[in-house]
C-alpha positions in Angstrom: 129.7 130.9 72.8 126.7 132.9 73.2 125.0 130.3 71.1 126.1 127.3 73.4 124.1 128.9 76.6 120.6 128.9 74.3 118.3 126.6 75.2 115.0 125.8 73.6 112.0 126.4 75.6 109.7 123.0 74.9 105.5 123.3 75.8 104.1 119.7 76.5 100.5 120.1 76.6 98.9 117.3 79.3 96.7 115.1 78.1 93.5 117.1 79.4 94.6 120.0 77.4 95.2 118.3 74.3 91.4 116.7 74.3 90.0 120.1 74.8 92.2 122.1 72.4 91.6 119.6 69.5 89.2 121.9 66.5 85.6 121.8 66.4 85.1 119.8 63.5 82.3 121.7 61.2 79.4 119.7 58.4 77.3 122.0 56.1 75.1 119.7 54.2 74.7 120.8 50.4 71.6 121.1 48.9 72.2 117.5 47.5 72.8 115.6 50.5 76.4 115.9 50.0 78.1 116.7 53.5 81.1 118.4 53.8 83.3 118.3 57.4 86.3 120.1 58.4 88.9 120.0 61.4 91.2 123.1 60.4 94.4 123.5 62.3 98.1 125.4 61.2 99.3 122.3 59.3 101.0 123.2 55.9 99.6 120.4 54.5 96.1 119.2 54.1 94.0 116.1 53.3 90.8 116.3 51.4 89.0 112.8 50.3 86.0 111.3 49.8 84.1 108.5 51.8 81.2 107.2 50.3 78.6 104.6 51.7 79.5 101.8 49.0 81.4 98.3 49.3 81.0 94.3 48.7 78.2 94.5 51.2 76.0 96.0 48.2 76.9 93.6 46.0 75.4 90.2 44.9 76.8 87.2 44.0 77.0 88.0 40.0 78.9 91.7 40.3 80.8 90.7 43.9 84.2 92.7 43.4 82.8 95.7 41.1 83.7 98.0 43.7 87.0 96.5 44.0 87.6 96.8 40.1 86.1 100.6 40.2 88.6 101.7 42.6 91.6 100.6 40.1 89.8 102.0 37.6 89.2 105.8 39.1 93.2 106.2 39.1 93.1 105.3 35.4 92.1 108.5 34.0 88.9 110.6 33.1 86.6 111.7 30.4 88.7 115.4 31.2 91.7 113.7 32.2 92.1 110.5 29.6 94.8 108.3 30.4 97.7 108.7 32.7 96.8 112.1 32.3 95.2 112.5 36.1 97.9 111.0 38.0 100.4 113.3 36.4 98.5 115.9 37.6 98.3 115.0 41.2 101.9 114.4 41.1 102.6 117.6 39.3 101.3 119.2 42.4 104.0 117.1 44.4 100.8 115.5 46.0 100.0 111.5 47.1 96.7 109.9 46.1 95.3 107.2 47.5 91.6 105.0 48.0 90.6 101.8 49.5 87.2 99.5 49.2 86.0 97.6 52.5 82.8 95.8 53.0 80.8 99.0 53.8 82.8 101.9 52.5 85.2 103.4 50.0 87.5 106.0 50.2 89.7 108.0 47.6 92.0 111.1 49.6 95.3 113.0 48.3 97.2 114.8 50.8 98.8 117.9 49.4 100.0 121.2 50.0 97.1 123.2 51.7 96.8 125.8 49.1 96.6 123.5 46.8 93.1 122.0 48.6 90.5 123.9 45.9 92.5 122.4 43.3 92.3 119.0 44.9 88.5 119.3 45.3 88.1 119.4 41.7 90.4 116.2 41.4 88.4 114.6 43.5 85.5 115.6 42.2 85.9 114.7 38.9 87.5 110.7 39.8 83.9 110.5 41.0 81.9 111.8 38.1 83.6 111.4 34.8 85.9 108.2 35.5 86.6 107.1 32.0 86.2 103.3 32.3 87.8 103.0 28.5 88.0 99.5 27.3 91.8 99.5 27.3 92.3 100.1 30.2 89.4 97.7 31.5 91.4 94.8 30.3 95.2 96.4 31.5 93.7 96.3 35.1 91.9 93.1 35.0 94.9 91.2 35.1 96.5 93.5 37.2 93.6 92.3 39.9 93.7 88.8 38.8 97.6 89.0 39.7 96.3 90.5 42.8 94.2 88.1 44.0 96.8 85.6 43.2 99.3 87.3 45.7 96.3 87.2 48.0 95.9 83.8 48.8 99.2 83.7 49.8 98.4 85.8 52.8 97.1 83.2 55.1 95.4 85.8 57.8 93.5 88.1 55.3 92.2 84.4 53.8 91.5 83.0 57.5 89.6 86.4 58.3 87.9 85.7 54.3 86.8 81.9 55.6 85.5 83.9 58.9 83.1 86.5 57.7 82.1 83.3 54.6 80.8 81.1 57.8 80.0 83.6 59.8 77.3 85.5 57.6 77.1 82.5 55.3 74.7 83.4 52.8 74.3 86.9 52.5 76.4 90.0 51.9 79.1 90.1 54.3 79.9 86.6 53.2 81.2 88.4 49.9 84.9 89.2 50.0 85.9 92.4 48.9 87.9 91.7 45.9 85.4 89.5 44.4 86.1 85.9 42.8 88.4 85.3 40.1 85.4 84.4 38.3 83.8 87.7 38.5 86.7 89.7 37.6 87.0 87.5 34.4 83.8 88.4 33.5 82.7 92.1 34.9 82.1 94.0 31.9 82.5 98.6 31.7 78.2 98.2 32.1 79.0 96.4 35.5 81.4 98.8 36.5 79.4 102.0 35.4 76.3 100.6 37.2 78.1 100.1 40.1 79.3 104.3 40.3 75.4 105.1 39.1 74.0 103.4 41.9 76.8 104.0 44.8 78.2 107.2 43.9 75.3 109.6 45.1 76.0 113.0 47.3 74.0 111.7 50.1 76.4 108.4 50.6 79.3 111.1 49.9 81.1 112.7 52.7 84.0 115.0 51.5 86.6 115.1 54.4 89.2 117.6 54.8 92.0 118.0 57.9 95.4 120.7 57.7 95.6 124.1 56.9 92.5 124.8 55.0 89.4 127.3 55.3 85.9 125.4 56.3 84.4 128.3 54.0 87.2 127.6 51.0 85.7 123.8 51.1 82.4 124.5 51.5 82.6 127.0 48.4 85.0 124.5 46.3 82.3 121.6 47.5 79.7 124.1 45.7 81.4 123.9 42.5 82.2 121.1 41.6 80.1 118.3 43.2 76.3 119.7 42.9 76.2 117.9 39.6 76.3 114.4 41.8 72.7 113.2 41.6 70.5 112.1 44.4 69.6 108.9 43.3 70.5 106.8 40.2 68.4 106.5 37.3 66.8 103.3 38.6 65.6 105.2 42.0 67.0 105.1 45.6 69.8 103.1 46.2 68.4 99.6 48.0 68.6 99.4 51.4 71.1 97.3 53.5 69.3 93.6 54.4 70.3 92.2 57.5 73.5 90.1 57.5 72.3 87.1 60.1 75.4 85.7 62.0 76.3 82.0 62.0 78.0 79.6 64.7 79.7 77.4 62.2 83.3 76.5 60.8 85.1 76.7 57.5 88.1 74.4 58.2 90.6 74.3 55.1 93.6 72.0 56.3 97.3 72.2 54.6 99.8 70.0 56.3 102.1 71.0 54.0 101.8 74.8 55.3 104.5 75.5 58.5 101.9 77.3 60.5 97.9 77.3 61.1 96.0 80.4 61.3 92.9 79.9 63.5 90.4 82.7 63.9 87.3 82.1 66.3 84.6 84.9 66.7 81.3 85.4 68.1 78.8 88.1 67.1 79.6 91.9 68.2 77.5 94.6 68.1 77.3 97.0 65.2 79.3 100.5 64.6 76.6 102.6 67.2 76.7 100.3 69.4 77.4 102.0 73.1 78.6 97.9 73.9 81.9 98.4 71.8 83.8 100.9 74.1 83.2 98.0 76.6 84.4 95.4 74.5 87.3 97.2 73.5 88.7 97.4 76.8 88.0 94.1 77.2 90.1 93.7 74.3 92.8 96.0 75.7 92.9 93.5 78.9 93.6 90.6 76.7 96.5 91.9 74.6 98.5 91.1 71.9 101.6 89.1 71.3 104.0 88.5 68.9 107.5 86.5 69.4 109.8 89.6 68.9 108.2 91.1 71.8 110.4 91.7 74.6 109.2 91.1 77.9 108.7 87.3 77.8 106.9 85.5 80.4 106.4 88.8 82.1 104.3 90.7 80.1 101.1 92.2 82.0 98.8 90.4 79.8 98.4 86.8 80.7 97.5 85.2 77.3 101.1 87.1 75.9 102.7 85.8 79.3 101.3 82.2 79.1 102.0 82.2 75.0 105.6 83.4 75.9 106.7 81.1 78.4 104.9 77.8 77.2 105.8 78.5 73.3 101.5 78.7 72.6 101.9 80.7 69.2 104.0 82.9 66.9 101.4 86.1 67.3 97.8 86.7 68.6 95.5 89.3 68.4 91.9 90.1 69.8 89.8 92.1 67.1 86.5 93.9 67.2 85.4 94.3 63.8 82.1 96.2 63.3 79.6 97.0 60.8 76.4 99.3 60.6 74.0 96.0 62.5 76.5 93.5 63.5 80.1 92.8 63.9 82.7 89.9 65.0 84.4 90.1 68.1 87.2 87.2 68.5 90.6 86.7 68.4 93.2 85.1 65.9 96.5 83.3 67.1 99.4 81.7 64.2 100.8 78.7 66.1 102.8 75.6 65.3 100.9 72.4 64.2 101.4 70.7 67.8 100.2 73.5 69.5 96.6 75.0 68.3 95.2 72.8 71.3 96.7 74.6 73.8 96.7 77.8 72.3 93.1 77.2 71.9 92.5 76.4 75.2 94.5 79.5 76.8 92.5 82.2 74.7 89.1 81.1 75.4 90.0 80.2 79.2 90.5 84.3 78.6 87.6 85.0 77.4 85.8 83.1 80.2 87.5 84.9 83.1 86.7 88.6 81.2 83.1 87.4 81.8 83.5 86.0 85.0 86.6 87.4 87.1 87.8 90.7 85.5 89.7 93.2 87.9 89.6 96.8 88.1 93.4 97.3 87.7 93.3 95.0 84.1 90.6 97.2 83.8 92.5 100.6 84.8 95.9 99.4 82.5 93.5 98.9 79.7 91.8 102.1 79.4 95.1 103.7 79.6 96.1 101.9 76.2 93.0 102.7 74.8 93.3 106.5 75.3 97.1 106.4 74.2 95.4 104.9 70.7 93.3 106.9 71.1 95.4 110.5 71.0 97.5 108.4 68.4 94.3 109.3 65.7 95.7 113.1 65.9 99.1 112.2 64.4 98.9 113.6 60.6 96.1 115.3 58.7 95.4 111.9 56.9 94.6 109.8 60.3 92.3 112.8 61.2 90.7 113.1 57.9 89.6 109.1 57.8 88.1 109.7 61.2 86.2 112.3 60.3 84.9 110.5 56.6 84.1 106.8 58.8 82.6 109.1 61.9 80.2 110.6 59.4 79.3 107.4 57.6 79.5 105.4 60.1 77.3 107.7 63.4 76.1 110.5 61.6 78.8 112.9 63.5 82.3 113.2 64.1 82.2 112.3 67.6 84.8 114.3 69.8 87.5 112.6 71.5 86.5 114.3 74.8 83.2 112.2 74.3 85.2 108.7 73.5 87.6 109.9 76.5 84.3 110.1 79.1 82.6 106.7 77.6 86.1 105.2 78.2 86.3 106.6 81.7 82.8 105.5 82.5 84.0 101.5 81.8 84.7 99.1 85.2 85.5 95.7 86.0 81.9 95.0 86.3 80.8 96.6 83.5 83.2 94.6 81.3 82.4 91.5 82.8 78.5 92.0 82.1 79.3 92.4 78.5 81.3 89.9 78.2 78.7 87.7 79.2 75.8 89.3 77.1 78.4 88.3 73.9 80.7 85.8 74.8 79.2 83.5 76.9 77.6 80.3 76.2 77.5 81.6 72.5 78.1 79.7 69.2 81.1 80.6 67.8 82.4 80.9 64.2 85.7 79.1 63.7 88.0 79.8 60.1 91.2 77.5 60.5 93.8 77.3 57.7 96.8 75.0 57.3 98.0 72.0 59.6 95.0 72.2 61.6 94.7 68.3 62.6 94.8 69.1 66.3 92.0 71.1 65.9 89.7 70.0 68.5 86.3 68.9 67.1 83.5 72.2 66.6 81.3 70.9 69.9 84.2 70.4 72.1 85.2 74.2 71.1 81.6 75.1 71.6 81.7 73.9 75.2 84.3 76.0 76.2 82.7 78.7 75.8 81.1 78.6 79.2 82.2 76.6 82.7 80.5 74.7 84.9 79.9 76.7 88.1 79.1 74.7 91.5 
């Protein structure tokens, strides 16, 4: 009985409190160039990974998807650990490993038990600097990504957003996909590969992460010894520098009528990662929404492209995106509509974009930054979403940049503010256009290219 009348005393923090109880996240910069950041909190658990300043961007033509193959590779054993031999170990520690390659960066993490983090240092440590690349193994994984890239084209938005960035930085490096052409992965030999970790893999492109339970000191001393072995440069010198990725308004159209749905992507050029301009264009995004069909709400969603797709039957989903890159970026929005309807659809989301520039309000305005600092706090669920943000802030600004900070840039956005941006990007600019499938109702590229701005008496 006496156990019936307990009850269990629950603390909700506000939102105020939780920006300003969040960890200082600490750097210490090794004698290297190798920088190693911290957020330490009571979590049992801990993530510990690496982010390094490497991806398809540095690649050319001839070794396009290297990084791509080196990433399959590093989970394929060492020189200390041949063979299966490493990921036994990381599960032997009950821990999950994990990496990714984008255009810019790459990232290998395990989350594991926080005591475990000086062990997983090492582990990390030694993917980096004594990846085996044995012949074998080489050829096992090369079909792997062959059957990869197969799988790939059947995913019709990752190959629309593929067409985008092709047309839209036609001609230099951001017009490489990350995985590379089947051609290349036929014939990328273990020099390729090695070449590739020679020239990327230096401490000061390196940024080794850690979020959970762990000691800023602990890493700091584990950092010490077992990564000041990673050179400075590679044997050929300093790594080249990034060339400038010049955006395009132009169109990739590959039509499908045999495909149920078109996937229609249209972008104009957005500011790169430092860029004070994307808090602004994120809201702006906010304002505009997304939709999908099993959304509830129907025609009375808040967001009038969602409410007009709803009620009018415009599209199966839509989504605004802001992608960014250290100089540049593409800010647009892609929809997935029926054949009969890409007009319309069309139509709708770029009628949107002209009334961002030209009649925003302050309560879109207001609704929007309140999604933006609810994704926002959503970055503190889990060691591993912290850990990425402190590896990309690093690579990406130079500093972990506090979410007190993003919460007073967010603040600082209005109605007029979003419509002046919207006009510095969006209007009366060329647009780059990627449609796939049963896109005959496509309207021609100058009739899409005239609505990006209206006639005003």
């Amino acid at each position: 009985a006496a156990l019936l009348t307990l009850t269990r005393k629950r603390g909700a923090a506000t939102y105020a409190q939780t920006l300003q109880n969040i960890p200082e996240t600490q750097v210490t910069t090794l004698e290297n160039g190798l920088r190693v950041a911290s957020e330490e909190s009571n979590q049992p658990t801990c993530t510990v990974g690496l982010w390094i300043e490497a991806g398809s961007r540095y690649e050319d033509a001839k070794t396009n998807g290297a990084g791509f193959f080196v990433e399959h590779m590093a989970f394929k054993g060492t020189k200390k650990r041949p063979g299966s031999a490493f990921e036994k170990e990381v599960e032997s520690l009950g821990a999950h490993l994990n990496g990714y390659t984008s255009r810019e960066q790459t990232a290998f993490y395990i989350k594991a038990l926080s005591k475990d983090m000086p062990k997983v240092v090492e582990l990390l440590s030694d993917l980096v600097q004594n990846c085996a690349l044995e012949d074998s193994q080489i050829e096992k994984e090369r079909g792997v990504i062959l059957q990869e890239l197969k799988e790939m084209d059947s995913n019709l938005a990752d190959v629309t957003f593929d067409y985008l960035h092709a047309t839209a930085y036609q001609g230099t490096a951001l017009a490489h996909t990350v995985e590379g052409t089947t051609e290349n992965n036929k014939r990328l030999t273990r020099a390729d590969l090695a070449s590739y970790i020679d020239t990327h893999f230096k401490a000061p492109r390196m940024v080794l992460a850690a979020a959970g339970g762990i000691s800023h000191r602990e890493l700091v001393d584990a950092a010490k010894q077992h990564f000041t072995g990673v050179p400075v440069t590679s044997k050929e010198g300093s790594v080249p520098a990034l060339t400038r990725c010049r955006f395009t308004g132009s169109e990739i159209r590959a039509r499908d009528d045999a495909l149920p749905l078109a996937h229609i992507a249209l972008a104009v050029e957005g500011p790169g990662w430092a860029d004070p301009d994307n808090v602004v264009l994120n809201v702006a995004n906010a304002i505009i929404g997304r939709y999908d069909r099993t959304f509830g709400g129907g025609k009375n969603q808040s967001n009038r492209v969602a409410a007009l797709a709803a009620e009018h039957n415009l599209c199966h989903s839509f989504e605004p995106f802001n992608t960014s890159y250290s100089d540049t970026g593409l800010f647009g929005f892609h929809f997935v509509s029926d054949p009969l309807s890409v007009d319309d659809m069309m139509f709708c989301a770029q009628g949107e974009w002209m009334r961002l520039c030209t009649s925003t309000t302050e309560s879109e305005v207001t609704r929007a930054k309140n999604y933006l600092r609810n994704a926002m706090v959503a970055q503190l669920d889990g060691t591993t979403r912290v850990c990425e943000n402190i590896g990309s802030h690093l690579l990406h600004y130079g500093r972990r940049i506090p979410l007190e900070e993003w919460d007073a840039r967010i603040s600082a956005v209005d109605a007029r503010m979003v419509r002046d941006v919207c006009s510095k990007y969006i209007y009366d600019k060329c647009p780059a256009i990627a449609a796939v499938g049963p896109i005959e109702q496509l309207l021609d590229y100058n009739r899409i290219r005239s609505a990006m701005y209206w006639v005003r008496l």
